[in-house]
C-alpha positions as a printed NumPy array, in Angstrom:
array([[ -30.148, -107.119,    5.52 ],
       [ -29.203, -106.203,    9.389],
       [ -27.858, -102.763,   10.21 ],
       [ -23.946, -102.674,   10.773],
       [ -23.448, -103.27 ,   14.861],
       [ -23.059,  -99.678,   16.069],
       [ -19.589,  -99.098,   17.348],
       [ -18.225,  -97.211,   19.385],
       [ -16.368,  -93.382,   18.846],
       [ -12.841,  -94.282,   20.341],
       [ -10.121,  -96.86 ,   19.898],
       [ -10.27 ,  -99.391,   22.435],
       [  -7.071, -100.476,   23.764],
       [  -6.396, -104.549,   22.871],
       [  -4.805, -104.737,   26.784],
       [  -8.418, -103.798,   28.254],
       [  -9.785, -107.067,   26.589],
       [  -7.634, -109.092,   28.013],
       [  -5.303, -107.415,   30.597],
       [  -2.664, -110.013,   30.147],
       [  -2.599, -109.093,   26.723],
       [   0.294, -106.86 ,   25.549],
       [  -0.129, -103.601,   24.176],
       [   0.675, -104.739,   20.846],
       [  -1.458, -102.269,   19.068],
       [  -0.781,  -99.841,   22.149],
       [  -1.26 ,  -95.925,   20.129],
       [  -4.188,  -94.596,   19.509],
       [  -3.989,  -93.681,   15.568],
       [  -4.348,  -89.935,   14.398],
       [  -7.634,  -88.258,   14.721],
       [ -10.234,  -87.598,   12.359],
       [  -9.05 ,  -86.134,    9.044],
       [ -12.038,  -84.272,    6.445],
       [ -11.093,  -83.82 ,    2.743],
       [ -10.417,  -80.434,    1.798],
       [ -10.713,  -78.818,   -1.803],
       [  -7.161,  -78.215,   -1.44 ],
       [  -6.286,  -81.876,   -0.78 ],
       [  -8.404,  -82.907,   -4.063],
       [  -6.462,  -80.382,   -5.844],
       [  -2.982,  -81.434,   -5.173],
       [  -2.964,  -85.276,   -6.047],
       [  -2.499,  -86.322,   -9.397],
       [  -4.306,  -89.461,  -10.455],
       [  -2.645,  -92.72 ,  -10.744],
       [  -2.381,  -93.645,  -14.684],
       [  -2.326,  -97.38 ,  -16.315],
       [   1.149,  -98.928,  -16.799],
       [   2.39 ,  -96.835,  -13.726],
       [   4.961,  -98.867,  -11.639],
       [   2.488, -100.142,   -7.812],
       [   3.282,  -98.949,   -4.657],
       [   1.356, -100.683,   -2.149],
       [   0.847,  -99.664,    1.467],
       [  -0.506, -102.027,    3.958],
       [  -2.059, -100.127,    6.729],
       [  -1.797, -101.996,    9.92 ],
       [   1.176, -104.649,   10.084],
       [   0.215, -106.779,   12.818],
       [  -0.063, -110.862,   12.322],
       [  -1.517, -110.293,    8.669],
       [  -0.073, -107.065,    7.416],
       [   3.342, -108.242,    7.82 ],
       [   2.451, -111.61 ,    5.493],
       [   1.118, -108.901,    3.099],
       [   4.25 , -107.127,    2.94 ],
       [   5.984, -110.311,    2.987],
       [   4.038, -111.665,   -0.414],
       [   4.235, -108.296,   -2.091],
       [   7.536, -107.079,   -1.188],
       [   8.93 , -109.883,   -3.896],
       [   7.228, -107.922,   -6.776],
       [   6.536, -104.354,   -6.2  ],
       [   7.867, -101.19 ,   -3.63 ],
       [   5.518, -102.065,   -0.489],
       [   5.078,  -99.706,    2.676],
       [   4.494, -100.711,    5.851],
       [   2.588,  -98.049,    8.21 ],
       [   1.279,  -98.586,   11.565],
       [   0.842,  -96.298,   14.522],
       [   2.567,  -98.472,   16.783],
       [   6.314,  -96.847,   16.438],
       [   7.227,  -99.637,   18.726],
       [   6.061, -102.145,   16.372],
       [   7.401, -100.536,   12.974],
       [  10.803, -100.106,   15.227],
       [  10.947, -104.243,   15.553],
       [  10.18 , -104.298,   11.658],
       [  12.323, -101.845,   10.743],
       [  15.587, -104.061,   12.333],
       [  13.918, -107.736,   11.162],
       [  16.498, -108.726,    8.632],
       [  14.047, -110.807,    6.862],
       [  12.4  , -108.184,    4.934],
       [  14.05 , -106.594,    2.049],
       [  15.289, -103.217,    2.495],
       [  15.733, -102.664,   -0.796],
       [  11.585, -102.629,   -1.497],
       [  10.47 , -102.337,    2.518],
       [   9.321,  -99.312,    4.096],
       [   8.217,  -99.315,    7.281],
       [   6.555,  -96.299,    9.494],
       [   4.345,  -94.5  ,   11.34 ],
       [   4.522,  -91.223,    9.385],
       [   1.218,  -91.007,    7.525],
       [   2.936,  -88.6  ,    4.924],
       [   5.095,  -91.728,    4.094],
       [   2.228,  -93.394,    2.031],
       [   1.852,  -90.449,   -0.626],
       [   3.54 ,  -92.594,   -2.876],
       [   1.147,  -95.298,   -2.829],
       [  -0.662,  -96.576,   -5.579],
       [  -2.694,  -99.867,   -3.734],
       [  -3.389,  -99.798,   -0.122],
       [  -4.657, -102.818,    1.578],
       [  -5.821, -102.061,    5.105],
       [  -5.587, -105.095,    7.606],
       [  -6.319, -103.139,   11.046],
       [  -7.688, -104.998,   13.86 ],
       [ -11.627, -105.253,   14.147],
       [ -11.653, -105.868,   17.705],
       [ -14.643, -106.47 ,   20.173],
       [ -15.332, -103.683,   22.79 ],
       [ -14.475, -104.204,   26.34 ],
       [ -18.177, -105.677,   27.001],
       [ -17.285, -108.451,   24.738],
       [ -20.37 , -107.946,   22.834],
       [ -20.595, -105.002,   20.403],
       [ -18.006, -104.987,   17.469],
       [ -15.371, -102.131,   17.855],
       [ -14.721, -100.3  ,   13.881],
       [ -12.687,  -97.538,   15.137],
       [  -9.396,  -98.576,   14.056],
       [ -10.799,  -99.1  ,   10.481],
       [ -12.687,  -95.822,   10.33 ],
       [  -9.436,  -94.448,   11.264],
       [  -7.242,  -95.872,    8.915],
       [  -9.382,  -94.942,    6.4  ],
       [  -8.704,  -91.047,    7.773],
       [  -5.039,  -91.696,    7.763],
       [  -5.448,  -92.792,    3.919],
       [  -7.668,  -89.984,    3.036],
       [  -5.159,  -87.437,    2.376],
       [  -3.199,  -89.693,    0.276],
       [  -5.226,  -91.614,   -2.192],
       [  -5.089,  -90.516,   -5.634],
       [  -7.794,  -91.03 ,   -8.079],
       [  -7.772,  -93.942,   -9.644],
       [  -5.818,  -95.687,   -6.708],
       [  -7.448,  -99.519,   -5.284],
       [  -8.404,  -99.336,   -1.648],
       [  -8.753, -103.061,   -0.065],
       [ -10.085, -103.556,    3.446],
       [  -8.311, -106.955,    4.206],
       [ -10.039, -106.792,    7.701],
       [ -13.36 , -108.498,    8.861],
       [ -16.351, -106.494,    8.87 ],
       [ -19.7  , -105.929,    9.284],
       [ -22.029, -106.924,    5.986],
       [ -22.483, -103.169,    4.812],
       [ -19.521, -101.561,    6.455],
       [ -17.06 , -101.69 ,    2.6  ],
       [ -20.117,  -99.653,    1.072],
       [ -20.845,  -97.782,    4.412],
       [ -17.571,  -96.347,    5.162],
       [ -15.2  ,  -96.494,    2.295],
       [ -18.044,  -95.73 ,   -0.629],
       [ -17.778,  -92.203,    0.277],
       [ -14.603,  -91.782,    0.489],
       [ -14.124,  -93.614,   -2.786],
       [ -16.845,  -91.479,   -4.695],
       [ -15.426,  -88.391,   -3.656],
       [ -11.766,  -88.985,   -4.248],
       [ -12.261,  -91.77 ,   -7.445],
       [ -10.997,  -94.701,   -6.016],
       [ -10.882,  -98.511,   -6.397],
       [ -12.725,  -99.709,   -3.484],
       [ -13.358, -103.176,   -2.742],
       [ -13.209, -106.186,    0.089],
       [ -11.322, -109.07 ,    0.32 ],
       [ -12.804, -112.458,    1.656],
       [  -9.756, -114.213,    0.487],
       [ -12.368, -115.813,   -2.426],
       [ -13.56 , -114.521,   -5.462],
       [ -17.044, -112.796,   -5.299],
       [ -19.664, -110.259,   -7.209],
       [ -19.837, -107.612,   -4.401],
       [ -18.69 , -106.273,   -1.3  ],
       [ -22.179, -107.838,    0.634],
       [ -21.583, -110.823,   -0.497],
       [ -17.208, -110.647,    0.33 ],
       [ -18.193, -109.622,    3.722],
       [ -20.981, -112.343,    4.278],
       [ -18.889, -114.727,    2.445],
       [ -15.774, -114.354,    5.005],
       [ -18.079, -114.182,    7.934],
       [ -20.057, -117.661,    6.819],
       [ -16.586, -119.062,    6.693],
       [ -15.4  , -118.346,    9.619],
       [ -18.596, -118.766,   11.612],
       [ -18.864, -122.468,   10.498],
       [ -15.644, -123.278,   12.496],
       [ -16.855, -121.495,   14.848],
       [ -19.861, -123.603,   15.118],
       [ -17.833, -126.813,   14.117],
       [ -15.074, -126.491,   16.86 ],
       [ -18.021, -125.74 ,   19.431],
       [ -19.402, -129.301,   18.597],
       [ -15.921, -130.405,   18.767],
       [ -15.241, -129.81 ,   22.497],
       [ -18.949, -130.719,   23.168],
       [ -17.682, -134.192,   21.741],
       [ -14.475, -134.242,   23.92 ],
       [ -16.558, -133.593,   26.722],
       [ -18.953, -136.462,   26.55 ],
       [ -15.96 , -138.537,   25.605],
       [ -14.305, -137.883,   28.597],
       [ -17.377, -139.022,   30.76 ],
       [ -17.478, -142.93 ,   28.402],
       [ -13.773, -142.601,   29.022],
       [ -13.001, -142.755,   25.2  ],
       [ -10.075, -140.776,   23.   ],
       [ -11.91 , -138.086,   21.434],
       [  -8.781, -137.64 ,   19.122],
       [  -8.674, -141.295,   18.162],
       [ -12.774, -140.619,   17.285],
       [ -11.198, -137.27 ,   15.319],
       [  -8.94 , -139.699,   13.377],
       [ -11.366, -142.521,   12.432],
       [ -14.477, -139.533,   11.444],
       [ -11.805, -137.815,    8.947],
       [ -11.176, -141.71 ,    7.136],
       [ -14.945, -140.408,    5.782],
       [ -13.932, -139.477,    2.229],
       [ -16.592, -136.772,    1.463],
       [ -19.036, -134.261,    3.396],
       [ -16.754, -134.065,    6.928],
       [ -14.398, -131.319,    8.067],
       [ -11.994, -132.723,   10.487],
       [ -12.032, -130.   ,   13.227],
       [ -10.499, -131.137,   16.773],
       [ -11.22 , -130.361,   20.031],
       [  -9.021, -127.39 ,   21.955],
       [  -8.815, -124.677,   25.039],
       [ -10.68 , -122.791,   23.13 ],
       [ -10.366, -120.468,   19.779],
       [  -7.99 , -117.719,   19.446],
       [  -6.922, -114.729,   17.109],
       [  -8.26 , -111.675,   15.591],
       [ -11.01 , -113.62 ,   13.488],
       [ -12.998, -116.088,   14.404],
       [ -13.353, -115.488,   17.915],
       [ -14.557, -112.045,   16.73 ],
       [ -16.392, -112.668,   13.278],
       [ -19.562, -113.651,   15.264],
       [ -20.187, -110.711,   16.719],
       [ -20.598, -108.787,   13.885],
       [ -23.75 , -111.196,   13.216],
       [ -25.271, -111.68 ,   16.098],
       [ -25.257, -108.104,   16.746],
       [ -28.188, -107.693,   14.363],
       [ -29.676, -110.433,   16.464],
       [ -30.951, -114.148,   15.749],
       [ -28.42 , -116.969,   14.666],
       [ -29.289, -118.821,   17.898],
       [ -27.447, -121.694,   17.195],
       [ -24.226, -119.65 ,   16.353],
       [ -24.393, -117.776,   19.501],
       [ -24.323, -120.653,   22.347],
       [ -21.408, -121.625,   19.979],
       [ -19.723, -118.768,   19.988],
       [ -20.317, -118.076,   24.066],
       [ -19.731, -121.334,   24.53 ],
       [ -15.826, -121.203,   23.235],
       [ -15.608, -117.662,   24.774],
       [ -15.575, -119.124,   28.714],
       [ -13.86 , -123.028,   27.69 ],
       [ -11.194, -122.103,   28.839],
       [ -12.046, -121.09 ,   32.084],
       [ -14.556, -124.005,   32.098],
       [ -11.003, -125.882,   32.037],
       [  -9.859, -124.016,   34.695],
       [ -12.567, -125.04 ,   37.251],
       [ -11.994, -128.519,   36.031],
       [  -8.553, -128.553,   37.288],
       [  -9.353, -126.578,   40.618],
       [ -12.031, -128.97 ,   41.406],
       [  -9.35 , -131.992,   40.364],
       [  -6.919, -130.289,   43.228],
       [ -10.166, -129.838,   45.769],
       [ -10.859, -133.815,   45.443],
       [  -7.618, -134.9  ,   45.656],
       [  -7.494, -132.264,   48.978],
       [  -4.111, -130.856,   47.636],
       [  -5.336, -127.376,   47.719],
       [  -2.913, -125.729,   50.557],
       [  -2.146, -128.871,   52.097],
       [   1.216, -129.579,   50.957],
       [   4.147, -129.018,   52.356],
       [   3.117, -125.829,   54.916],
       [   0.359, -125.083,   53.   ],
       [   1.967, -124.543,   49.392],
       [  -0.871, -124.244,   46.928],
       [  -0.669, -126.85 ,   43.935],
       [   1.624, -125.555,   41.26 ],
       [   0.233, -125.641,   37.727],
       [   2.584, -125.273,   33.971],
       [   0.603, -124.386,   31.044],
       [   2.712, -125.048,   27.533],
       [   1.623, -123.202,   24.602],
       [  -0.132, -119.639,   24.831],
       [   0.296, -118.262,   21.242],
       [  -2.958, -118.658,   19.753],
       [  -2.06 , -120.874,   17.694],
       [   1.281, -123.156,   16.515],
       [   4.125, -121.534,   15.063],
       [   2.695, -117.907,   16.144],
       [   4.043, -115.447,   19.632],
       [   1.031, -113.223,   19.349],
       [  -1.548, -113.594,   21.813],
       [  -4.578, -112.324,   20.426],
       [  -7.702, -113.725,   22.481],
       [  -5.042, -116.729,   23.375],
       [  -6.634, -119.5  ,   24.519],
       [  -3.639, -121.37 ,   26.555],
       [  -3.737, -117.319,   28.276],
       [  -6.715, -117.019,   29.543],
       [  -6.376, -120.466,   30.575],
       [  -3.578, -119.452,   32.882],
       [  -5.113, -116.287,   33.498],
       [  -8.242, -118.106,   34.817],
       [  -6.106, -119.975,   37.231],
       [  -4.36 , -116.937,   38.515],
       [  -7.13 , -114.691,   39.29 ],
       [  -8.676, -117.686,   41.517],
       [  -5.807, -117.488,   43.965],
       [  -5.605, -121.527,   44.433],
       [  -2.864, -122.038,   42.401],
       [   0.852, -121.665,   41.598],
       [   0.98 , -120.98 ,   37.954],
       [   4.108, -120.752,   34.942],
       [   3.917, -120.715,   31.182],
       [   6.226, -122.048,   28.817],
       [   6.187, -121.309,   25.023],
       [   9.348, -120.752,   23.61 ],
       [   8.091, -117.679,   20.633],
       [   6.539, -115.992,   23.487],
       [   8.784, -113.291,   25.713],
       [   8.134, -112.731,   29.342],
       [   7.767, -108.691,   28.814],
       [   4.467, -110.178,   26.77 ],
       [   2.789, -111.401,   29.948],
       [   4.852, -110.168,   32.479],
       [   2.312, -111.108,   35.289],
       [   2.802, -114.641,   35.062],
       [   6.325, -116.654,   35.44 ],
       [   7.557, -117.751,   32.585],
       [   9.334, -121.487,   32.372],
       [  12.866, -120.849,   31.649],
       [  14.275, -123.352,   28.696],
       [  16.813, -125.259,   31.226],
       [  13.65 , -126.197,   33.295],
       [  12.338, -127.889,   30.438],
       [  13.403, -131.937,   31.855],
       [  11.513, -134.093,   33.168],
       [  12.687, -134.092,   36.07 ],
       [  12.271, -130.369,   36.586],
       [   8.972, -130.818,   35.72 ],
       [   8.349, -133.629,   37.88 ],
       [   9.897, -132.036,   40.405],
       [   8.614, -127.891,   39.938],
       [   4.822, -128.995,   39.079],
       [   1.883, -130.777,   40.49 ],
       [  -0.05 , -130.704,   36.975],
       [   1.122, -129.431,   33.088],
       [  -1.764, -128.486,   30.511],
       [  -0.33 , -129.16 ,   26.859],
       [  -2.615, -126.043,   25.401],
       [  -1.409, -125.981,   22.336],
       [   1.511, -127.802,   19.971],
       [   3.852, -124.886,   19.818],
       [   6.933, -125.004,   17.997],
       [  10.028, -125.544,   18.935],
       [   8.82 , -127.169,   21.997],
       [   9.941, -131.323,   22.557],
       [   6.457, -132.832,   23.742],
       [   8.056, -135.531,   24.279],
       [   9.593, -134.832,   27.516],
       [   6.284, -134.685,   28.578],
       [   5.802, -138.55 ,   27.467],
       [   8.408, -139.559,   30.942],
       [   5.927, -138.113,   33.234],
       [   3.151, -139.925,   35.114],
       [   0.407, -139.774,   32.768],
       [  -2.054, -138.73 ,   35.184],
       [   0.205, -135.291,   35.887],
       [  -0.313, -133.794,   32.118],
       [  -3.699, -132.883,   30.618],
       [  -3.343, -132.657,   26.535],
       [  -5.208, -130.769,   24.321],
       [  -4.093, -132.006,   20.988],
       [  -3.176, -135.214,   19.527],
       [  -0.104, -136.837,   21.041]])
């Protein structure tokens, strides 16, 4: 079995892997905390039969489902080190006050009798080493607080090793529950982690052969999603997986890493580095579409072509903008200085990515469009967005990247 991928000793900041990235998780959590005798002293162990509290530590995209599914049944607290972020929970109407907690005050989870930590396992800046500092610190921040007897679930991706690396201690010394949660039903914590990281790393692979497909469709001038729809008629051994910008959230963008930082896995690395620049692979396709058309600077006194990308949550129905793929698309086309660029997703705000313009709703006609842009990318099917106004421009003005 490989080593863990050494990590490193601080937290990295989410905005310095993508700098068009908000500081969503923007405070660095508290610092290391040591069990003391006295600490082991003063909790009393959790008995059978005694009424759960669970705390979810870290209530980004999936701690706030967790508190969502649990809230129903049982007292659940929400705790973060983002006050910013437990502020916008703490006034979301949606969650019931009556069994909610949200906060940043670590004495807040003494109460607990589960906590399920979903923190984000981020890469470091270099894009190539796993970062485990927000885990290792959550674990601190549950340290004082964990009773014998309570369960301890890292919800989080890891390395294979890291469950029985970092929280076996802390669960021999205090008597805990400790376990991992693949979302499946496994023997051990190796085999959770693995499990998870298999999963994930076959779409990985899958969506990287995907866009390899859409790319030599697009030279025999044939609809890769029409040769999506008649693969998937296949009634057994094929996963429909479609071609895209690229991949996006906290997963499997990042799940590789943690394998191919014990080295090998050839195959799943040019996947994996492969999706990592697609998107600005797009973005040189539609510079060098502007340079062969000679529309670069030539319009109009020298106005540079003007470019609307639709959809940069990382995926449908979702405002955050972890490893986005629709955002680094437009972030690829800003930082080359040849083009005019906007977004327009209507669950993002434009204090998220405040560097780029973002489309306001009343421009959203086709005849603004027509009239505002030289070419639209459909990134991704957002919600709450009417593709079809895109249908009553000139076809060869919009680039999609999902079935229309």
């Amino acid at each position: 079995m490989q080593t863990p991928p050494t990590t490193s000793d601080g937290v990295e900041n989410a905005a310095e892997l993508n700098p068009l990235v908000g500081d969503y998780y923007d405070q660095t959590p508290p610092g290391e905390i040591v069990d003391s005798d006295d600490d082991l002293h003063n909790l009393e162990p959790i008995w059978p039969g005694q009424n759960p509290v669970v705390a979810v530590i870290g209530v980004g995209y999936v701690g706030e489902h967790l508190v969502r599914a649990f809230s129903g049944h049982c007292r659940v607290i929400g705790f973060d080190v983002s006050q910013s972020r437990v502020d916008k929970l703490n006034i979301d109407a949606t969650h019931p006050r009556d069994t909610c907690l949200f906060t940043s005050r670590a004495s807040d989870l003494a109460p607990a009798t589960h906590f399920l930590i979903a923190v984000p396992t981020l890469l470091r800046p270099d894009l190539q080493a796993v970062d485990s500092s927000a885990l290792r610190q959550a674990l601190a921040v549950i340290s004082p607080h964990a009773r014998p007897n309570a369960v301890v679930v890292i919800e989080s991706s890891v390395a294979v090793g890291t469950t029985r690396t970092l929280l076996g201690p802390l669960a021999g010394r205090r008597g805990l529950l400790a376990g991992m949660s693949p979302e499946r039903v496994d023997p051990r914590a190796q085999v959770a982690e693995m499990a998870k990281l298999y999963e994930n790393c076959q779409r990985m692979v899958g969506i990287a052969y995907a866009n390899e497909m859409a790319d030599a469709c697009r030279g025999l001038r044939v609809d890769p999603w029409e040769v999506c729809r008649a693969a998937a008629t296949k009634p057994f051994g094929y996963m429909p997986l479609a071609p895209g910008v690229g991949v996006g959230g906290h997963c499997i963008p990042v799940n590789p890493w943690y394998l191919l930082a014990g080295g090998g896995f050839p195959l799943l690395r040019s996947a994996t580095e492969a999706m990592r620049a697609r998107p600005g692979v797009l973005a040189g396709r539609i510079l060098e579409r502007f340079a062969e058309e000679g529309e670069e600077g030539e319009e109009e006194g020298g106005r540079r072509p003007r470019v609307l990308v639709v959809g940069i949550g990382f995926k449908p129905g979702q405002a955050h903008l972890a490893n986005s793929p629709g955002l680094e698309l437009a972030r690829s086309l800003v930082v080359s200085g040849r083009v005019e660029v906007a977004w327009a997703d209507p669950l993002v705000s434009q204090e998220a990515v405040p560097q780029i313009r973002r489309l306001d709703e009343g421009e959203w006609t086709a005849a603004a469009l027509r009239d505002g842009f030289d070419y639209i990318v459909a990134a991704m099917r957002q919600t709450g967005v009417d593709f079809s106004v895109l249908g009553n421009l000139p076809t060869n003005m919009v680039e999609w990247w999902f079935a229309q």
